[in-house]
C-alpha positions as CSV (number, residue, x, y, z in Angstrom):
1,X,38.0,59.2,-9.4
2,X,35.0,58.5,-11.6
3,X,34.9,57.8,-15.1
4,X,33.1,60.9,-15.5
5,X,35.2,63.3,-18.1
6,X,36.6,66.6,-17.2
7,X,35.6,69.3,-19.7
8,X,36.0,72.9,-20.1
9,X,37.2,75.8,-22.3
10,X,40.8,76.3,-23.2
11,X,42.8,78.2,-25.6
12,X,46.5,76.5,-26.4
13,X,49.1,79.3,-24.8
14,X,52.5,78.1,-25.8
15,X,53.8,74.2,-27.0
16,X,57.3,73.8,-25.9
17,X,60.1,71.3,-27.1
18,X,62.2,70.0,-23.5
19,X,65.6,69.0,-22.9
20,X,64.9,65.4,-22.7
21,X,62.7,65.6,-26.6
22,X,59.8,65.8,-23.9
23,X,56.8,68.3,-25.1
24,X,54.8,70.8,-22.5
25,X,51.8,72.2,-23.2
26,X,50.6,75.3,-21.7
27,X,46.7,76.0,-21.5
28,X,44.9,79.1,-21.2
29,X,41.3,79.0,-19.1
30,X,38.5,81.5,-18.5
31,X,37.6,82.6,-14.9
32,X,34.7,80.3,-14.8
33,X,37.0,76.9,-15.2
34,X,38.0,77.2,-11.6
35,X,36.5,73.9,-10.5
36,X,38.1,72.2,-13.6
37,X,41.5,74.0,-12.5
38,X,41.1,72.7,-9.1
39,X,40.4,68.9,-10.5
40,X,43.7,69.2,-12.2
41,X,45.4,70.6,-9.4
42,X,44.2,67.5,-7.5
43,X,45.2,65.3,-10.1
44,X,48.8,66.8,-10.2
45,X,49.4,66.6,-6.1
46,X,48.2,62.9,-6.6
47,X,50.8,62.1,-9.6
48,X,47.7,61.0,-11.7
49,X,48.5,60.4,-15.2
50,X,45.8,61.7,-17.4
51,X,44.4,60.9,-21.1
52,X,43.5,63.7,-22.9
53,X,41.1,64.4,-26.2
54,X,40.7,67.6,-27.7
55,X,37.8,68.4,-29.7
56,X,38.1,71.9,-31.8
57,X,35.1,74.1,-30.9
58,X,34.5,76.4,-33.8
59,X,32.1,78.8,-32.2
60,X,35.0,80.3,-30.0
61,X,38.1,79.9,-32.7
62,X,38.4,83.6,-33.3
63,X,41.1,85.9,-32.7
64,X,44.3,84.6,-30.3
65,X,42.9,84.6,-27.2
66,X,39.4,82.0,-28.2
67,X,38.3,82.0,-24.6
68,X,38.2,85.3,-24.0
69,X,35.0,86.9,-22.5
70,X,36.7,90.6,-23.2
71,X,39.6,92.7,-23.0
72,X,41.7,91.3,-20.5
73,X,42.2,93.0,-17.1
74,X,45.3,94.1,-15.4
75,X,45.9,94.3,-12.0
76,X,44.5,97.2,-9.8
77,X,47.0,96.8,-7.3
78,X,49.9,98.8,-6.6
79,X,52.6,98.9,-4.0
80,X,52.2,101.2,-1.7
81,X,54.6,103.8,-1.1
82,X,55.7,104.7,2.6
């Protein structure tokens, strides 16, 4: 890998306390960070520790959900009945 940084949007989801005093962190991303998704995907599958900075980005801190672009959709599928 490169020394170039990975950025992209993300809203904090949930912060969880483990078993073992460990801490996860649970992200929310918008539909376009699906190239950074699939970096981090990568890094995971390799066992890559990572060193993370967060910077606060005040132009989308509004409202729960900072990221979002709108309403959020649910699915249109449906089972289908036979």
């Amino acid at each position: 890998m490169t020394d170039d940084a990975l950025t992209f949007d993300a809203a904090i989801a949930k912060v969880q306390t483990l078993v073992d005093n460990g801490l996860r962190v649970t992200l929310d991303l918008p539909e376009q960070a699906i190239d950074a998704a699939a970096v981090l995907m990568a890094i995971k599958r390799q066992g890559l520790a990572i060193k993370v900075t967060v910077k606060i980005d005040d132009c989308k801190a509004i409202g729960n959900n900072a990221i979002s672009e709108g309403p959020k959709r649910k699915s249109q599928w449906t089972p289908r009945q036979e």
